[in-house]
N, CA, C and O of each residue as an XYZ file, in Angstrom:
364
protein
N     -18.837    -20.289      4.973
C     -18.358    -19.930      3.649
C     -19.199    -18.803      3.051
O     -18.858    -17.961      2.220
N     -20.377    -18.977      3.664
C     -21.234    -17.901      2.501
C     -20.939    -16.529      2.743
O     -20.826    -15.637      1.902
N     -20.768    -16.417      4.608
C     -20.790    -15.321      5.481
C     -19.155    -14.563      4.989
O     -18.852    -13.385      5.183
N     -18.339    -15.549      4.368
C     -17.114    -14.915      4.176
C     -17.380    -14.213      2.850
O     -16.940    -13.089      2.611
N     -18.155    -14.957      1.955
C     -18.284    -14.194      0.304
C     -18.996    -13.095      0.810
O     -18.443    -12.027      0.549
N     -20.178    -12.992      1.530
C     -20.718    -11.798      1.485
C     -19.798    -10.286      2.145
O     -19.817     -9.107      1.791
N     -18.852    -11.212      3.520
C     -17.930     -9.840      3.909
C     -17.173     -9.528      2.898
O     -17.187     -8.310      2.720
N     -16.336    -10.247      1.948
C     -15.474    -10.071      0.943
C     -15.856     -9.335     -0.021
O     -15.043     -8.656     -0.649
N     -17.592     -9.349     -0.393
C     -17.750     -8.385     -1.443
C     -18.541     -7.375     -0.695
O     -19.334     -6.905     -1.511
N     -18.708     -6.817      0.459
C     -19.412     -5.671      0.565
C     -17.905     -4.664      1.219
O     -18.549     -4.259      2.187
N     -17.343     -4.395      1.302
C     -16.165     -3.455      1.020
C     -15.752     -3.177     -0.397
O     -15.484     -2.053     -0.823
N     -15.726     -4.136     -0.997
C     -15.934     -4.031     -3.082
C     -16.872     -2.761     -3.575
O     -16.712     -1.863     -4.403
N     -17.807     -3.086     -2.765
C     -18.818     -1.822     -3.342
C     -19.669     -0.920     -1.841
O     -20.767     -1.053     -1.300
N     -18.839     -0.289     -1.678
C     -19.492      0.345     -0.275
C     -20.615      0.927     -0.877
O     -20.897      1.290     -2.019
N     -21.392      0.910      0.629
C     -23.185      1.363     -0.138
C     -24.038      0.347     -0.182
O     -25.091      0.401      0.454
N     -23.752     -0.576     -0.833
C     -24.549     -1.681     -1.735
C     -24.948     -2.486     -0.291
O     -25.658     -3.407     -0.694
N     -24.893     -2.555      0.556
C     -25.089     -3.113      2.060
C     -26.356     -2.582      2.481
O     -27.335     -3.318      2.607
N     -26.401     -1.196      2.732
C     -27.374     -0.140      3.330
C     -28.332     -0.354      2.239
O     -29.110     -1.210      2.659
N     -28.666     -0.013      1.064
C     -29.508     -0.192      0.051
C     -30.122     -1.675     -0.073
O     -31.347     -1.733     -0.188
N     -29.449     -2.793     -0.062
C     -29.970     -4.203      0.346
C     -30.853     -4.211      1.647
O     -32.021     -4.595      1.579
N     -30.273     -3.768      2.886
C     -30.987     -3.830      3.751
C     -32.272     -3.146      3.680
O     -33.296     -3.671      4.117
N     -32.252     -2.056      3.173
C     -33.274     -1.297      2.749
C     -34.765     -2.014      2.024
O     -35.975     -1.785      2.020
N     -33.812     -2.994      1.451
C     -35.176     -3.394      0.580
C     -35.764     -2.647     -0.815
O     -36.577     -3.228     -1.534
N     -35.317     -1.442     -1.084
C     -35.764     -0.272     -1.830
C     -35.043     -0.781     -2.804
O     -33.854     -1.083     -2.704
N     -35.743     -0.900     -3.807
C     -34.927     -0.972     -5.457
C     -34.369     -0.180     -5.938
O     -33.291     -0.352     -6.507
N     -35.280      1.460     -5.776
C     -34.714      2.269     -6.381
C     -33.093      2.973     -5.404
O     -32.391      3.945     -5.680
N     -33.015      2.186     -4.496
C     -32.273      2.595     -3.780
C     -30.949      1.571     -4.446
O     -29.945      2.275     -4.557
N     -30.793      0.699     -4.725
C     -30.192     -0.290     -5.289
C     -29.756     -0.001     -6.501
O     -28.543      0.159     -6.641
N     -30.885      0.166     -7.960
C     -30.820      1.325     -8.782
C     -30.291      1.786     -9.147
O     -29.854      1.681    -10.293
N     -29.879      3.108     -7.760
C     -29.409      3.874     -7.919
C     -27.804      3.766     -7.445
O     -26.955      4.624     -7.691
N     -27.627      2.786     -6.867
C     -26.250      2.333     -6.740
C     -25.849      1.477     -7.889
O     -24.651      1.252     -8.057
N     -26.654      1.026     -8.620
C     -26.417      0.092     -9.615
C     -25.449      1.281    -10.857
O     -24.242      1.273    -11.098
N     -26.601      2.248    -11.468
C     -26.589      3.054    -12.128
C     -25.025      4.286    -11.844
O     -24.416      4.947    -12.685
N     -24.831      4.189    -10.492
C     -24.019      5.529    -10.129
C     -22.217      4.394    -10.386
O     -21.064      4.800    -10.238
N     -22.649      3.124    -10.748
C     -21.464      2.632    -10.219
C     -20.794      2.145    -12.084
O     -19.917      1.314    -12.321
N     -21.401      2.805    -12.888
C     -20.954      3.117    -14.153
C     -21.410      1.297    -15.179
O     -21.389      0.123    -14.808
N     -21.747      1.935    -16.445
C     -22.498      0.097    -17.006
C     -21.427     -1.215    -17.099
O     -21.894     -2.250    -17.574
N     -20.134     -1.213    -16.701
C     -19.203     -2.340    -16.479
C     -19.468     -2.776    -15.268
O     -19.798     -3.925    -14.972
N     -19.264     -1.460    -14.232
C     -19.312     -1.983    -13.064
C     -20.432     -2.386    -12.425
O     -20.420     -3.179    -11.484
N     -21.374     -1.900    -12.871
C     -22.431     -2.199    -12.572
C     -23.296     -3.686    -12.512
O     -23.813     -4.398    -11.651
N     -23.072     -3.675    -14.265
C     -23.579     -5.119    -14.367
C     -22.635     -6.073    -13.623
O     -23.290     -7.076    -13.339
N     -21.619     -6.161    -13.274
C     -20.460     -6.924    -12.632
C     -21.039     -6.782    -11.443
O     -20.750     -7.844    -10.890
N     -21.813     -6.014    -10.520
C     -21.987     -5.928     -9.335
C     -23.322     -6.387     -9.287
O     -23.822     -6.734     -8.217
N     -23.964     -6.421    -10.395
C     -25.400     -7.130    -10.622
C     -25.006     -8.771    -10.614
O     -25.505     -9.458     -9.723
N     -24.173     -9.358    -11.538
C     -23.785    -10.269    -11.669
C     -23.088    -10.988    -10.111
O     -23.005    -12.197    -10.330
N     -22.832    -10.834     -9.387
C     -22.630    -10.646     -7.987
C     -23.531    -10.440     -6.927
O     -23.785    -11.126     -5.936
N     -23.902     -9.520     -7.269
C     -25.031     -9.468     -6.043
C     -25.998    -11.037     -6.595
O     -26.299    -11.890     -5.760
N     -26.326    -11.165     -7.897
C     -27.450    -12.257     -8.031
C     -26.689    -13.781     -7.203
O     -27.174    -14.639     -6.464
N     -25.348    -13.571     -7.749
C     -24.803    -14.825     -7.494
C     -24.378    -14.469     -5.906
O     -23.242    -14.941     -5.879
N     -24.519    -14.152     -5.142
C     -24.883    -13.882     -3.402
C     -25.643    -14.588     -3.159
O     -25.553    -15.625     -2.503
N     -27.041    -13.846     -3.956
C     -28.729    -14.114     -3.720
C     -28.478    -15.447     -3.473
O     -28.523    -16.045     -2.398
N     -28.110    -16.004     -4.980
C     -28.635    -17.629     -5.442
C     -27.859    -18.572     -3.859
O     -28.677    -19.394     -3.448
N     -26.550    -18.561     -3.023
C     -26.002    -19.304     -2.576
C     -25.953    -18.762     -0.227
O     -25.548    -19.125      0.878
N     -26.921    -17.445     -1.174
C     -26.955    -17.260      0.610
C     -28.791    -17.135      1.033
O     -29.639    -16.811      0.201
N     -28.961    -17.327      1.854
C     -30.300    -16.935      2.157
C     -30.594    -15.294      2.808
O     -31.724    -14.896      3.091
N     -29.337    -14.472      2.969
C     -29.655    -13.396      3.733
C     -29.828    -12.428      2.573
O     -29.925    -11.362      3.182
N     -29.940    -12.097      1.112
C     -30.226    -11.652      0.180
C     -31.120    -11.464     -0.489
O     -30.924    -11.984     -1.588
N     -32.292    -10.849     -0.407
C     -33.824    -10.787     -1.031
C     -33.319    -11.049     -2.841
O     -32.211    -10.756     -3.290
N     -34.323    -11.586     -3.534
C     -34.053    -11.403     -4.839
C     -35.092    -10.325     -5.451
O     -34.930     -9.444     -6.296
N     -35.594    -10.505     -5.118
C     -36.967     -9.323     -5.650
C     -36.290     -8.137     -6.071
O     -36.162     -7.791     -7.245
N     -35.778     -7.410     -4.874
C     -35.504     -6.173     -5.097
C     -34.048     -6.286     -6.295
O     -33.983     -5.537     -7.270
N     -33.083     -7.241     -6.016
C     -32.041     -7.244     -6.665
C     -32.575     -7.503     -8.407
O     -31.971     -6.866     -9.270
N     -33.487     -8.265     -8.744
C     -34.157     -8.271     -9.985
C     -34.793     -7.094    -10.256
O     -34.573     -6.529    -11.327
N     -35.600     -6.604     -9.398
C     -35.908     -5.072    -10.466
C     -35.145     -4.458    -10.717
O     -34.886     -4.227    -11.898
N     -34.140     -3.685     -9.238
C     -33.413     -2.985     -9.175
C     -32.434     -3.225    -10.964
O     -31.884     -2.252    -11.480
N     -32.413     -4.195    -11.428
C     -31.264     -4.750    -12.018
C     -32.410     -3.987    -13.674
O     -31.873     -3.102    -14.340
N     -33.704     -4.424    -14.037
C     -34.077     -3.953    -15.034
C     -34.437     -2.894    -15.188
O     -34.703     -2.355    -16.262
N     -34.532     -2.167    -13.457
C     -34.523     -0.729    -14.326
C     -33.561      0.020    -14.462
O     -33.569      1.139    -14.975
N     -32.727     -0.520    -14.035
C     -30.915      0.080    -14.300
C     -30.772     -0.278    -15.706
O     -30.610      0.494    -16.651
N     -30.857     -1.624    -15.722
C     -30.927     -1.566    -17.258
C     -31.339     -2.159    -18.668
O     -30.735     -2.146    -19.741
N     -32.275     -2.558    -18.396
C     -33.667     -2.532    -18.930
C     -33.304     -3.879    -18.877
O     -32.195     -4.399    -18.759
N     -34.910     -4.571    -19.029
C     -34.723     -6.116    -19.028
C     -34.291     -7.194    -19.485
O     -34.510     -8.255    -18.902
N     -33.514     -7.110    -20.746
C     -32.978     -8.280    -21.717
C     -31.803     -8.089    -20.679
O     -31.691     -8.957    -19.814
N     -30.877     -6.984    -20.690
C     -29.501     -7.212    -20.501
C     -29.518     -7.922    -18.695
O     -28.876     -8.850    -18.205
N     -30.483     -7.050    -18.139
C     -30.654     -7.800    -16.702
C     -30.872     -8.793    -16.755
O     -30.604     -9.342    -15.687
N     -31.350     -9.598    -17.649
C     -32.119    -10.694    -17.471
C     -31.161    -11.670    -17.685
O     -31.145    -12.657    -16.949
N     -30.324    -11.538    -18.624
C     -28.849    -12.277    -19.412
C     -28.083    -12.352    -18.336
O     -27.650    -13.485    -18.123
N     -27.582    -11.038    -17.137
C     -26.913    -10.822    -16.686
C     -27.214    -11.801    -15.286
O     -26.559    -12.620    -14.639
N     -28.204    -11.382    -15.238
C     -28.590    -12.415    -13.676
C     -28.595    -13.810    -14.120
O     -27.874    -14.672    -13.617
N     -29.807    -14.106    -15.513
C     -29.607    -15.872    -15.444
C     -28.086    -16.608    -15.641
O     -27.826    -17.797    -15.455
N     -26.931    -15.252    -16.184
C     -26.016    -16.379    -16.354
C     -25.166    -16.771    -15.137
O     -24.355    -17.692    -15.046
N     -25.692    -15.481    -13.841
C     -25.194    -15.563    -13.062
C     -25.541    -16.900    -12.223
O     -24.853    -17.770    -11.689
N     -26.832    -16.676    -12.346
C     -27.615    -18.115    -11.552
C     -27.444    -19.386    -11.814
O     -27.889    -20.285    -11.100
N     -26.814    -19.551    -12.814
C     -26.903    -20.770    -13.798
C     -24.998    -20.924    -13.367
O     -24.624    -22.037    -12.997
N     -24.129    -19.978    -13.440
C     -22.913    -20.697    -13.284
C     -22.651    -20.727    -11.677
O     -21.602    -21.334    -11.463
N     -23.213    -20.309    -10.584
C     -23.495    -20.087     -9.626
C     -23.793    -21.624     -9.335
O     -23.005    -22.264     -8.638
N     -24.854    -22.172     -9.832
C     -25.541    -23.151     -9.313
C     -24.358    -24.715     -9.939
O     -24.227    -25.908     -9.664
N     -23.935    -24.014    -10.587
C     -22.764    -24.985    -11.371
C     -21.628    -25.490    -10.175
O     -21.288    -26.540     -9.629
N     -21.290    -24.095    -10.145
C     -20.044    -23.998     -9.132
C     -20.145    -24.634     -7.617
O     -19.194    -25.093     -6.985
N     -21.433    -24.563     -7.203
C     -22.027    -24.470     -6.152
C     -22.036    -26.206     -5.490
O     -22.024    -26.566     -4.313
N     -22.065    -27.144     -6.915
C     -22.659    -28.181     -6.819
C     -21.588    -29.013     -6.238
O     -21.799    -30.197     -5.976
């Protein structure tokens, strides 16, 4: 199941694959940032809720990457609510 969410959303946002693997935040960032502030946070909100239910997803990088795109309250809102209905759904 997990292996299917993750194929299902990496054609959603081509790129966002290579930059994960990478490890590089600012590489992430910068896909975060180029992918406009709706889509973005939506793809933040996503990528966290990946993180939380797969193990092949670093969080580190997906948390910075996420506050310096866009600054830390809204990242921070954006990921915990992800984590929190994630872990809901999950159960």
């Amino acid at each position: 199941m997990k292996n299917k969410i993750i194929k299902a959303f990496v054609p959603l946002a081509p790129g966002i694959w290579e930059a994960l693997k990478s490890g590089d935040e600012e590489q992430i960032q910068s896909f975060l940032t180029q992918s406009g502030n709706r889509k973005g946070l939506i793809y933040l909100f996503l990528l966290q809720s990946i993180q939380v239910i797969s193990i092949v997803l670093p969080g580190a990088p997906i948390e910075v990457a996420g506050g310096m795109a866009y600054g830390f309250i809204r990242s921070f809102i954006t990921r915990h609510l992800s984590f929190v209905i994630t872990n809901k759904i999950s159960r």
